[in-house]
N, C-alpha and C positions, 0 to 999 in steps of 0.2 A: 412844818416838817421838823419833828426832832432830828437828830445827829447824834449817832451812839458817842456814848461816854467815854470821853479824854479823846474825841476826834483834833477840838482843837489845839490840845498839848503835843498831840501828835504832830500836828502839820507849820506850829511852831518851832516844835525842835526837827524839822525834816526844813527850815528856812532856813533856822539858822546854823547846820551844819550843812545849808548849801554857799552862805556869807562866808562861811568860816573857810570851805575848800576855794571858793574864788579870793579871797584876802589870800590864805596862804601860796596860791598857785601864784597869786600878783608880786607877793616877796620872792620868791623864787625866784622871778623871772628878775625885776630887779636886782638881787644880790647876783644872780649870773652875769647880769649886764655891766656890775659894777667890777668882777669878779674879772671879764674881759677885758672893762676897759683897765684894769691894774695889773694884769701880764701883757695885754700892747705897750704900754708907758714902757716897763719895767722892761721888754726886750728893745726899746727904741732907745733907754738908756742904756742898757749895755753896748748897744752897737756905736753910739756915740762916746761909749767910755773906751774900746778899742780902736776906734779911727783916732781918741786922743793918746793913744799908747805909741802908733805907728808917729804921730807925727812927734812926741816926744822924743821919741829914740832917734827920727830920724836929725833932731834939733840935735840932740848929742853927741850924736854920733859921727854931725861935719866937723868934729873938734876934735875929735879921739883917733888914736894908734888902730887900725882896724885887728892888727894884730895880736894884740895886746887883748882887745875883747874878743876875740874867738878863744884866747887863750884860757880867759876867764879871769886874768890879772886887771880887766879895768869894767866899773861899771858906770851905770846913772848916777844923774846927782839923784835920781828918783828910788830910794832903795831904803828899808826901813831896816837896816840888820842884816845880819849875814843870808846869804841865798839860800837856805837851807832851814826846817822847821817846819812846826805849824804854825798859820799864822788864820787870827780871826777874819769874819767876813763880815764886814757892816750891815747889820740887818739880822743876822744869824748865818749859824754854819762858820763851818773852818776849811783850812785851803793846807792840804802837806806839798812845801815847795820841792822837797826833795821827790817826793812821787810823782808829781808832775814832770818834772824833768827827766827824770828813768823813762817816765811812758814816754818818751818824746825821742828817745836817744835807743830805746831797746825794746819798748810796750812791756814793760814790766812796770811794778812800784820798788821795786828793789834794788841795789847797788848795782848798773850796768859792767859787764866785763868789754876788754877790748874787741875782743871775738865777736861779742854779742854785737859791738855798737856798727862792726864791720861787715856782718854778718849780710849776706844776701834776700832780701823778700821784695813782695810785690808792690811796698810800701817805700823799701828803702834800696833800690835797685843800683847805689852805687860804690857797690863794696869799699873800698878801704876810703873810698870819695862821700861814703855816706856821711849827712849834717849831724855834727856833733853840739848842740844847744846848750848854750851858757844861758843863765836867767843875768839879763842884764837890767831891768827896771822893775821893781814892783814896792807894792805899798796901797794904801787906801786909799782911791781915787779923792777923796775929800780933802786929802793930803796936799794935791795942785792947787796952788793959791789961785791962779790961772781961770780956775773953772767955776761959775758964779753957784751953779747950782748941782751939781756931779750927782749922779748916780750909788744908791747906796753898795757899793763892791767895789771887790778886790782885784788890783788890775798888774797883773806879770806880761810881761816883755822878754821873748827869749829871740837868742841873733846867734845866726850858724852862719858858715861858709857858703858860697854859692854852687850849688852842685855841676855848674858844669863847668867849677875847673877841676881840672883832672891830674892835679902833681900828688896825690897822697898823704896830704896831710890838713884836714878841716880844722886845723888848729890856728893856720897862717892865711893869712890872704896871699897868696902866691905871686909871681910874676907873669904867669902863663896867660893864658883865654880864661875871661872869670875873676879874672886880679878889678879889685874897686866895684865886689858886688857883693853883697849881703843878703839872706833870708831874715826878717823878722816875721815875727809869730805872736800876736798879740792877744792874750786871752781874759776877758772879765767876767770875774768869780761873784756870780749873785746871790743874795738869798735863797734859800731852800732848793739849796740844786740848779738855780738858773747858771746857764752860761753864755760866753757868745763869744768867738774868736774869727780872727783875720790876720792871713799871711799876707805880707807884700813883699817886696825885691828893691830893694835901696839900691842905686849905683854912684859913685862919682864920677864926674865929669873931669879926666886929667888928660897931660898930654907933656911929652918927656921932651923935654928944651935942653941940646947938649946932654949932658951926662944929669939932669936935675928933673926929676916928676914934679910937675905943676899942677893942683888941682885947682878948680873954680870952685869959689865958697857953695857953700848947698848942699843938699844931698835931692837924688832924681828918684822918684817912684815908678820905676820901672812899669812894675803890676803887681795888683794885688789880686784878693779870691777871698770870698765866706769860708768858714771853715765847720763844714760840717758837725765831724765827727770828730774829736782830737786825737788824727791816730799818727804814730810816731813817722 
């Protein structure tokens, strides 16, 4: 039985554009597999690059004036230049410090006013008590000698007052209910957009002997929380 002419050219190239779509369906799957497993890694390191944010600050911070850093007059020894700028991100991408701080103090990127930072919403519901955010730690995680194998990003530390003390001024740790409590806020800046942030609640452990506050060395982690969304 003949076979009309170019049957077998036909059913060759009808082969091997069926090799050609199973090969490339198999890369595909592949480079997605590899594609997941390198944004898993890549958010397990940032989450691990801000648990080590929290606990630096909180190392710092059993040694420091608490007042003096809400003020904005003292920071980390972790800080690469003034708080303020762009600064690059290991990997790619850049980080504006001063924008990040606005969003955090007013949800703007732009110069906060008083008004604004004091301002009433559903976010910052404690008018003149609302967190006023100094960046106290930041730099490029590769920067902790500390850390064997860090994460490529850029890792800020910012430390407000505690909002429920209630004397009017997030600038001082006060004497009232809320005196030896801290918000830190710790965020690490990935490549291409990745991020991942965590607030926790630092306390001291003190207690006033005669006329002298006594604290016990340390700092307590109250609570922390994931931080979604980074809203002010």
């Amino acid at each position: 039985m003949k076979h009309p002419p170019g049957i077998a050219l036909t059913l060759a190239l009808l082969v091997t554009s069926f090799l050609s779509a199973v090969g490339l369906g198999l890369a595909v799957v592949v480079f997605m597999d590899r594609l997941a497993s390198g944004s898993v890694r890549t958010s397990a390191g940032l989450f691990h690059a801000v648990e080590a944010g929290i606990e630096l600050a909180a190392h710092d911070l059993a040694r420091a004036d608490w007042t003096e850093v809400l003020a904005g007059a003292r920071r980390s020894t972790f800080a690469d230049g003034d708080p303020v700028g762009v600064r690059a991100i290991p990997g790619g991408g850049a980080i504006n410090l001063t924008a990040e701080t606005n969003a955090l103090n007013c949800g703007k990127a732009t110069t906060c006013t008083a008004a604004e930072m004091d301002a009433n919403s559903s976010e910052r519901p404690w008018g003149a008590n609302n967190p006023r955010w100094q960046l106290y730690a930041y730099g490029p995680l590769e920067s902790l000698a500390a850390l064997a194998r860090p994460a490529p990003c850029y890792l800020a530390v910012w430390v407000a007052d505690d909002t429920g003390e209630r004397d009017g001024d997030p600038l001082a740790d006060g004497d009232g209910e809320g005196r030896g409590v801290l918000r830190v806020r710790a965020v690490a800046f990935g490549p291409v957009g990745g991020r991942h942030a965590l607030e926790a609640e630092l306390a001291r452990i003190c207690a006033t002997v005669g006329d002298e506050e006594l604290c016990q060395p340390g700092i307590r982690v109250q609570s922390w929380l994931e931080v979604r969304q980074l809203l002010p």
